[in-house]
C-alpha positions in Angstrom: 0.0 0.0 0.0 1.2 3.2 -0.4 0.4 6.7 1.5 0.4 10.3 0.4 0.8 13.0 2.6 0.1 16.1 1.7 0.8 19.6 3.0 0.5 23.8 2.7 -2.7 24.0 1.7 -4.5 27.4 3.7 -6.3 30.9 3.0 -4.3 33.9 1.0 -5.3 36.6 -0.4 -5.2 37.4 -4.3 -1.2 38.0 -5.2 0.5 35.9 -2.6 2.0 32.6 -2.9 1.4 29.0 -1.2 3.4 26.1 -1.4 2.3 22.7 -1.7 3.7 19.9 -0.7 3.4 15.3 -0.9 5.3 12.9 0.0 4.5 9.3 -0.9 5.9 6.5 1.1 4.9 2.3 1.2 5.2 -0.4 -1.2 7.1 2.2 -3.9 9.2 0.4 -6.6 9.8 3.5 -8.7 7.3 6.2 -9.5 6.1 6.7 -12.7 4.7 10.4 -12.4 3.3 12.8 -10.1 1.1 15.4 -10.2 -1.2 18.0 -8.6 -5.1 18.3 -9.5 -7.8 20.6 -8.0 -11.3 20.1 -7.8 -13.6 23.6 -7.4 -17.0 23.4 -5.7 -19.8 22.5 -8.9 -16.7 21.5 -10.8 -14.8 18.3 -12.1 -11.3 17.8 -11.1 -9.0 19.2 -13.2 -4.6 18.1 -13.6 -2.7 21.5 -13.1 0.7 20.0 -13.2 2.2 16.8 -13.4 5.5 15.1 -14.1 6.0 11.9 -15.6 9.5 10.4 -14.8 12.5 11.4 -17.6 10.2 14.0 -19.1 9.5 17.5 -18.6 6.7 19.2 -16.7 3.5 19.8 -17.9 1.0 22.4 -17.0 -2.2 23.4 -17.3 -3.0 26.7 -19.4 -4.0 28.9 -16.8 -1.3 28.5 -14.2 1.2 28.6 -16.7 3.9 31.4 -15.2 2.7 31.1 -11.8 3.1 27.7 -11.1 5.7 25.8 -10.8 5.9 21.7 -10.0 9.1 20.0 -9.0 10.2 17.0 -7.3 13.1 15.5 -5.1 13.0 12.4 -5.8 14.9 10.9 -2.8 12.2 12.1 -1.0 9.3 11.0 -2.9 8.1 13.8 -2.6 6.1 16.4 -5.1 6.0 20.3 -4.5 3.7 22.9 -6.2 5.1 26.5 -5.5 2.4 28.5 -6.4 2.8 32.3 -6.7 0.6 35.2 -8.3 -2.5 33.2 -6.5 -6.0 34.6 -8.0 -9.2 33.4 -6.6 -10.1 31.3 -9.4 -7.2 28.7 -8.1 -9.2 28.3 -5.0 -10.0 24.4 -5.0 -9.1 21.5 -3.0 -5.9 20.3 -4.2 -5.3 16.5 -4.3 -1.7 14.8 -5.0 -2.0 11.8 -7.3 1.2 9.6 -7.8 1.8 7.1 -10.7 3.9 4.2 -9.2 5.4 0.4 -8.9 4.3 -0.9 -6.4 7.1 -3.9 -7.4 9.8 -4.8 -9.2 8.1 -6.7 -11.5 5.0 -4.7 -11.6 4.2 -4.1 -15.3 1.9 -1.1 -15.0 2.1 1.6 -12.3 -0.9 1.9 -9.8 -2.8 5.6 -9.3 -2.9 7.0 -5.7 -4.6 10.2 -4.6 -3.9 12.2 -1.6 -6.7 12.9 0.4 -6.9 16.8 -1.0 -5.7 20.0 0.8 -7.9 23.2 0.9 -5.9 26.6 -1.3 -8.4 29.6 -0.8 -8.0 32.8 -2.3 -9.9 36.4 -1.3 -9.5 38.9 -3.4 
């Protein structure tokens, strides 16, 4: 089994900056991606960044500039700094990791984090 933690999430106001963090730990192998997505109230859940291993990051179009993901990999772990916040980002924010659960394991296994509130006043 494998466990995300996530972290960071909180209130800001419109202009300021959060930072996001998840950290997976369990029956890990390697990890094929990871990735943030948010989910607004009325609305589906949406990726805003992810990054599949050996490739480069990918974001969605409105966060573009403002958002960056990275990853330490030692760690396990997955960051979102996310800067220029406007209240349109406010969602929950969930963690999903790609991984191996095994050595042998042919396809990776989808884990979600159990979401983190971003709210934004303006």
């Amino acid at each position: 089994q494998v466990q995300l933690v996530e972290s960071g999430g909180g209130l800001v106001q419109a202009g300021g900056s959060l930072r996001l963090s998840c950290a997976a730990s369990g029956s890990i192998s390697s990890i094929n991606a990871m990735g943030w997505y948010r989910q607004a109230p009325g609305k589906e859940r949406e990726l805003v960044a992810d990054i599949i291993t050996g490739d480069s990051p990918n974001y969605e179009d409105s966060v573009k500039g403002r958002f960056t993901i990275s990853r330490d990999n030692a760690k396990n772990t997955v960051y979102l700094q996310m800067n220029s916040l406007k209240p349109e980002d406010t969602a929950v924010y969930y963690c999903r990791v790609r991984a191996y659960p095994f050595t042998y394991s042919i396809f990776p296994l989808t884990y979600w984090g159990q979401g983190t509130q971003v709210t934004v006043s303006s």
